[in-house]
N, C-alpha and C positions, 0 to 999 in steps of 0.2 A: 622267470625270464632271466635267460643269463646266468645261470645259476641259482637264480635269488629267489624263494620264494615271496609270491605277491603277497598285499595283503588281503586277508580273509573277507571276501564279499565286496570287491575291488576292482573286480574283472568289467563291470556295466559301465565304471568309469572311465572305461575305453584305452586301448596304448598306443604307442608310438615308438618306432625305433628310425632312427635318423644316422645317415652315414655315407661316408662315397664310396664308392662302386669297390667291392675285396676287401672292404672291413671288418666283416662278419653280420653284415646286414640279415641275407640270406639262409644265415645257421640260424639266428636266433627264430625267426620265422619257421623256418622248417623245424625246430624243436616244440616250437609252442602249437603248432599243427598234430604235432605227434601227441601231446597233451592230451589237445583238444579228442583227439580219434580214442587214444587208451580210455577217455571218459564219457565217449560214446555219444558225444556230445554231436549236432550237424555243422556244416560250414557252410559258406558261400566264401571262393576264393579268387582274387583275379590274380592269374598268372601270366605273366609276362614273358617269360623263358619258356614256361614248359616243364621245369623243376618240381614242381610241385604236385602234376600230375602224372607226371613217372614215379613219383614216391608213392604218392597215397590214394591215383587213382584206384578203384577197383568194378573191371569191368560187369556189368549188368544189373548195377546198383546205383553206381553214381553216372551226373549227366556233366555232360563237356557241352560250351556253349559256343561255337566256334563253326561260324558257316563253310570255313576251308578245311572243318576236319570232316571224313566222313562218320564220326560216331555223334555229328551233332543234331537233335531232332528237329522235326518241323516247329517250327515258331516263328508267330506272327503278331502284331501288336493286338490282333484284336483279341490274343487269345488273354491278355492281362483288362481288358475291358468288361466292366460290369456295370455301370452306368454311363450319363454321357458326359458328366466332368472326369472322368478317365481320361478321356483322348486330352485332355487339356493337363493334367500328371505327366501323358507321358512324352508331348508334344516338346513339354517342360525339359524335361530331359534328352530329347534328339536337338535341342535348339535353343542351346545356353546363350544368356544377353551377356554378351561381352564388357570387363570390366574397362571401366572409365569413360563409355560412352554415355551420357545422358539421356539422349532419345534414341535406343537403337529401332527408328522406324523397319527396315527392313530385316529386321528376327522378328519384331512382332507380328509384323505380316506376313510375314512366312510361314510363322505360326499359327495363324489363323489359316491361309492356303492349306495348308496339312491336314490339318484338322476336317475341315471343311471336306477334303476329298478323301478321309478317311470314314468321316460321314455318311458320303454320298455312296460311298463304293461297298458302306456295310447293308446301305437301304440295297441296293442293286442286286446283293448276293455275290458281289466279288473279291471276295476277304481272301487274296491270296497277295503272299508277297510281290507275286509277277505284274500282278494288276496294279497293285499301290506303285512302284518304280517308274512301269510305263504312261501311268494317268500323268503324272507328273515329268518327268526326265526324258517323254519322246512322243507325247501328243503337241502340235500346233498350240500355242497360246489360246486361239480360239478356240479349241477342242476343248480344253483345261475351263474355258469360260462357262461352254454349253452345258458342262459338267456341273458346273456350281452356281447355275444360276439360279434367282433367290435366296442367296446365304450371304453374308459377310464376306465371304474370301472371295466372290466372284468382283467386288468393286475393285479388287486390284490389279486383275487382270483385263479388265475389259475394254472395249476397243477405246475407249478415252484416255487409257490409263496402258499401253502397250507397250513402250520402254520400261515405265516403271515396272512392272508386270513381268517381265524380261529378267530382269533384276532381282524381283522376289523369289521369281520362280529358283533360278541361280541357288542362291540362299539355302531352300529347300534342296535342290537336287544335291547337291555339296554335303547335305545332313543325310541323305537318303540314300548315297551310290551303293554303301554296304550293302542295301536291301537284297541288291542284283545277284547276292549270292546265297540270300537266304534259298533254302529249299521248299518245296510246295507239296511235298509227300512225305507217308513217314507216317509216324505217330507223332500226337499235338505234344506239345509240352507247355507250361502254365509259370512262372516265375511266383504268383500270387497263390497257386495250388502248390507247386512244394513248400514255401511258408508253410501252411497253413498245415500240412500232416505233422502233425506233433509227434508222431511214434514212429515216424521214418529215421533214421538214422544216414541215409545219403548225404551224398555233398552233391555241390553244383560246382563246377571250374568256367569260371568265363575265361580261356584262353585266344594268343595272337602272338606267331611265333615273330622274331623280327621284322622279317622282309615284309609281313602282314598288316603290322601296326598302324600305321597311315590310312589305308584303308579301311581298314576296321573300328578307328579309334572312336569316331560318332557311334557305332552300336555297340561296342562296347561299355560306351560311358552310358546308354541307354539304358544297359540293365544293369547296370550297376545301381545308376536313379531307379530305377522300378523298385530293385531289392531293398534300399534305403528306404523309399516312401511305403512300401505295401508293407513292413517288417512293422512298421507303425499302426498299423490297424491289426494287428496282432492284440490278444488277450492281456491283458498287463499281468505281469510276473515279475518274484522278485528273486531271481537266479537264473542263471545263462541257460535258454535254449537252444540260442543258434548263434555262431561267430563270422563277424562279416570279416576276411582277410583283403585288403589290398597293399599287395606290394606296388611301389611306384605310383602314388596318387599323383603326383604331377604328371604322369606318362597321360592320364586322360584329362577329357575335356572338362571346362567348369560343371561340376554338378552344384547344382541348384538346389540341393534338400541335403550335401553334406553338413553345412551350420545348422538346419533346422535337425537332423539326424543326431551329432554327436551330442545334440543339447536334450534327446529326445529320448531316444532308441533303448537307454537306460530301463526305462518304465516300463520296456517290453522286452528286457533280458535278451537283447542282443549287442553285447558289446564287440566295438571295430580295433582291428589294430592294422594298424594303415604302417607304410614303410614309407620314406622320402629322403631323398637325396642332398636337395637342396634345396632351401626353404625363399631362396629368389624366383626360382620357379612356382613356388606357390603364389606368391605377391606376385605375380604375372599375371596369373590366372586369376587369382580372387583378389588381390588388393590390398593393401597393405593392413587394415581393419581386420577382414573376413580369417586371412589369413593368419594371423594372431590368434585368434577367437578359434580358430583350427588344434592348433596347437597348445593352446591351455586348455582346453577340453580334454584333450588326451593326457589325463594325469599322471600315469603309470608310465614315464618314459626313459626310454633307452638311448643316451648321446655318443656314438660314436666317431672315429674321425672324420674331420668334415676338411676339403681342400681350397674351399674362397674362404677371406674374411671376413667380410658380408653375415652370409648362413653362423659363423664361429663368434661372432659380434652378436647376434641375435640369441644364439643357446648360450650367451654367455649372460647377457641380461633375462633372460629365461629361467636360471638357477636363482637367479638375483642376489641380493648383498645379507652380508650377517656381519653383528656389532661386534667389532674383537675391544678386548679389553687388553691394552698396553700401557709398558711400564717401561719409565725413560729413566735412564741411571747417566748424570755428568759429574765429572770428578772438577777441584778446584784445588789449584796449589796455590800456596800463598811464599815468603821469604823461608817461613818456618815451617817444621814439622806439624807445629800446634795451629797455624793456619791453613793446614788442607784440609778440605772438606769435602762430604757425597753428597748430592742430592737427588731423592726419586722421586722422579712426576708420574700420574698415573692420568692414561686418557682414552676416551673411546673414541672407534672409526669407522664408518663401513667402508667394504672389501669386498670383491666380488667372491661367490663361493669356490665357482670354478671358472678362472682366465681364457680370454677363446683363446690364447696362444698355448694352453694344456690342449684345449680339446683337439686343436689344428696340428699336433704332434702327439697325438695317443697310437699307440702301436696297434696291429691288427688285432683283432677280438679281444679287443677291453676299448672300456667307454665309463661312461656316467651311468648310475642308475637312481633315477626319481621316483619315489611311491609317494601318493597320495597320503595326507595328515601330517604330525608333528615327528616327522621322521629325516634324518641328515641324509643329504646325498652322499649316494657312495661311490665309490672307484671301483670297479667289476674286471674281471677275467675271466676269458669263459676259453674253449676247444670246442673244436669240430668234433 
């Protein structure tokens, strides 16, 4: 990374590179991608530009996951379903509880609404993305009820309960609008079936160019959570088979199985290396705890410059402190020659390793680089 080679069986401990926007975020990424392909290794990458799939796409091998591209295939949630705590995996991931609410009643409920009519619509024979949007986003309230009656999610809609109802539904449609553009034809594609081909060498690109992102960002972050949690009921191995790429983790919604993932994913030799801009934005999203526990997980990291003092304050206590050992030298004159005197004091202190006012003025393509174990951080340069 950056020049530097990692260290030897290091890569499951997951990376990180950190920086604002023309630091060399972007090269570093797109190098370790090239690694990764020369070593024949798979990827899951989410690309946010497009950058990454003009490099290393390669047409009729690898899959684009993007319902505004037309190269991307039919998919639908049922097709990651194999039993019936699935729908509650991946319901998990369309409908993150938002941090610092204590009771967030209406995700929960919503959650259960989804579910419920995912349910219903699979007893039915209606497993099409068309059907799931409209059961929800454009039937009557009471339509939505007659659908789920006898289940859990029908008591939040029903005529008792019709504003609130109103409200959950909301919730839902809000998680669901992407649906409207998934496709209904085509060949299936499976998120939990390419895991699972061990001798495939494909990548997957979940992409969303700009003007896309807002609307896409709940299905995005959907498979993102899928590929996190299904990666984990993988064989346990101990050497990389598949690399999950995200650049721009804060660009997506709270994932729910990221913490339970980087603490995880190891055991099943898929190590992440995520990109992040600014780590305010992560404490937004996950909270000042989770978020921590984000970023010491990813051991192998990459500090580039960062432009608040905030994010520069935080990779500065991040490096943390080392004991220097100083030595104080004061002179003493006295009337005479034969009364001046030296004396040395010697004393320890800690220091931070690296100052966020270094990192807050590091030039473009050099940064910090952290390796995991009894190893100094070092000052890195790298080229395009």
């Amino acid at each position: 990374m950056a020049g530097v080679p990692m260290r030897k069986n290091s890569e499951a401990l997951h990376c990180l590179v950190t920086g604002a926007t023309g630091t060399g975020k972007s090269v570093v990424i797109l190098d370790m991608l090239d690694q990764i392909r020369q070593q024949g290794k798979r990827a899951a990458v989410y690309d946010p530009t497009g950058q990454f799939i003009e490099t290393f796409y390669r047409p009729g091998k690898d899959i684009i996951l993007n319902p505004l591209d037309v190269r991307c295939p039919r998919w639908t949630l049922w097709n990651e379903v194999r039993a019936s705590y699935d729908y509650l995996n991946i319901v998990e991931g369309l409908i993150p509880l938002p941090h610092g609410i204590s009771e967030p009643f209406f995700q929960l409920a919503g959650r259960q609404l989804f579910e419920d009519v995912c349910i219903k619509l699979a007893e039915a024979g209606r497993m099409t993305n068309k059907a799931l949007y409209e059961s929800i986003a454009l039937e009557e309230i009471d339509k939505i009820y007659a659908l789920l009656k006898g289940t859990a999610g029908a008591s939040y809609v029903g005529p008792k309960t019709e504003k609130t109802g109103h409200n959950i539904r909301m919730v839902v449609v809000n998680a669901i609008n992407s649906f409207r553009f998934l496709r209904d034809d085509g060949e299936n594609f499976s998120l939990r079936n390419w895991l699972e081909k061990e001798n495939d060498d494909s990548w997957v690109f979940i992409s969303a160019k700009e003007t896309q992102k807002t609307a896409l960002k709940p299905l995005i972050s959907l498979w993102v959570s899928i590929l996190i949690r299904y990666a984990m009921d993988l064989k346990p191995v101990h050497e990389p088979r598949l690399w999950l790429v995200i650049d721009e983790l804060a660009g997506l919604h709270k994932l729910e199985t990221l913490e339970l993932g980087l603490t995880n994913l190891r055991k099943y030799g898929v190590p992440m290396l995520n990109g992040v801009q600014q780590f305010s934005q992560l404490i937004e999203i996950y909270g000042p705890h989770v978020a921590k526990t984000i970023i010491s997980m990813s051991q192998t990291k990459l500090v580039l410059r960062v432009g608040d003092g905030d994010t520069a304050k935080v990779l500065e206590e991040l490096f943390g402190k080392a004991e220097i050992d100083e030595k104080e030298e004061t002179y003493s004159y006295g009337l005479n020659s034969q009364r001046d005197g030296v004396s040395v004091f010697a004393r320890r202190q800690m220091r931070e390793i690296v100052m966020s006012s270094e990192i807050r003025h590091l030039p473009d393509l050099a940064g910090y680089f952290s390796i995991p174990g009894n190893y100094p951080v070092a000052e890195v340069s790298y080229s395009y």
